[in-house]
C-alpha positions, -999 to 999 in steps of 0.1 A, spaced: 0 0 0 25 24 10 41 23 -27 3 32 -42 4 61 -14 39 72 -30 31 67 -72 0 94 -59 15 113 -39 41 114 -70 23 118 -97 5 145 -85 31 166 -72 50 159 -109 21 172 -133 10 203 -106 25 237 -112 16 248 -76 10 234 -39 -22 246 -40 -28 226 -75 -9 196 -61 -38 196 -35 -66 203 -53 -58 167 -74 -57 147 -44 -89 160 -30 -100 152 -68 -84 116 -62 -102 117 -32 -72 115 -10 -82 137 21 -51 155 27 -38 183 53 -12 205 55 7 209 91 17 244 104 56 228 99 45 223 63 44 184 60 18 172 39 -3 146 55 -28 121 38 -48 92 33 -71 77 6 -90 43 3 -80 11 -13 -98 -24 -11 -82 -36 22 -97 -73 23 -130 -90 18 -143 -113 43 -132 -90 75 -164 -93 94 -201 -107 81 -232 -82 65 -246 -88 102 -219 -77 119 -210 -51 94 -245 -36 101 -242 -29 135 -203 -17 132 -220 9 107 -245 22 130 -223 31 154 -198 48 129 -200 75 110 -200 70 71 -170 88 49 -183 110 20 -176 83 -11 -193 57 11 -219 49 -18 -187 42 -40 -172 21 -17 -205 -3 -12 -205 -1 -54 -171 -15 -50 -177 -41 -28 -205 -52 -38 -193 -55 -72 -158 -64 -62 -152 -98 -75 -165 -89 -110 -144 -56 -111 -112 -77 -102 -118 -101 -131 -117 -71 -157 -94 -46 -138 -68 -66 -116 -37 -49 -112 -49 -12 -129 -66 21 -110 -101 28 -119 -119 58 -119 -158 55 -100 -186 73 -110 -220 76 -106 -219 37 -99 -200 26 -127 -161 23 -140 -159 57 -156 -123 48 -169 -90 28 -157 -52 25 -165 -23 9 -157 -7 38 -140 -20 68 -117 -9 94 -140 -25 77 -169 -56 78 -152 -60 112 -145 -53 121 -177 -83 103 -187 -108 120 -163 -101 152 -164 -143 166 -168 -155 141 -139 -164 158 -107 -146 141 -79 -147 108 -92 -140 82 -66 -97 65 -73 -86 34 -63 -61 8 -72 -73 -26 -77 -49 -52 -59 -41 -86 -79 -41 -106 -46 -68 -110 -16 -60 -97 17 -71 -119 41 -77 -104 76 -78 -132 106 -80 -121 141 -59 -135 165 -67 -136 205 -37 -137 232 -42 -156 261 -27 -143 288 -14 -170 316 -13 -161 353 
């Protein structure tokens, strides 16, 4: 994950003229981002973590009790549609919008030079391989 982070990070800072431009991509990436009073830039952005981690059930009530990010209608499009979108786009960024794969590349910068008139479409990176997430107890012996 943290080399996706860096080819954004790096792609946007290579094709923006200013800071201000270099920010304004990443919100359009929708990576939230935020500037320190020392100047580092800090950020984060979603990407398809694993599948499986708890059931519809359980996810239900871990929703109530949490609030919901802004692309959270892209992210149940994604999941829901998950399996079908790795068959067709494994390995490539995508572009979301309005429910559908607006467009999709190989590489980040690629990408954005393909979406340049959506409105804040909703970027990820589709991994080739499943993350499975297992939980794992410690018992502690007195």
């Amino acid at each position: 994950m943290k080399s996706s982070i860096n080819n954004i990070i790096a792609s946007t800072s290579n094709g923006s003229k200013s800071p201000e431009e270099a920010l304004d991509a990443l919100t359009k990436m929708t990576v939230d981002s935020y500037v320190t009073r020392e100047g580092t830039l800090m950020y984060r952005y979603w990407q398809v973590a694993t599948t499986g981690f708890v059931t519809p059930e359980k996810a239900a009530i871990i929703r109530s009790t949490r609030e919901s990010p802004e692309q959270s209608d892209e992210l149940d499009w994604l999941s829901e549609n998950l399996q079908s979108i790795q068959q067709d786009y494994v390995g490539q960024w995508v572009a979301i919008y309005k429910n559908r794969i607006a467009a999709s590349a190989n590489d980040l910068p690629s990408l954005m030079n393909q979406i340049t008139e959506l409105d804040k479409p909703f970027i990820t990176f589709i991994p080739a391989d499943e993350i499975n997430w297992t939980f794992t107890y410690a018992i502690k012996k007195f």
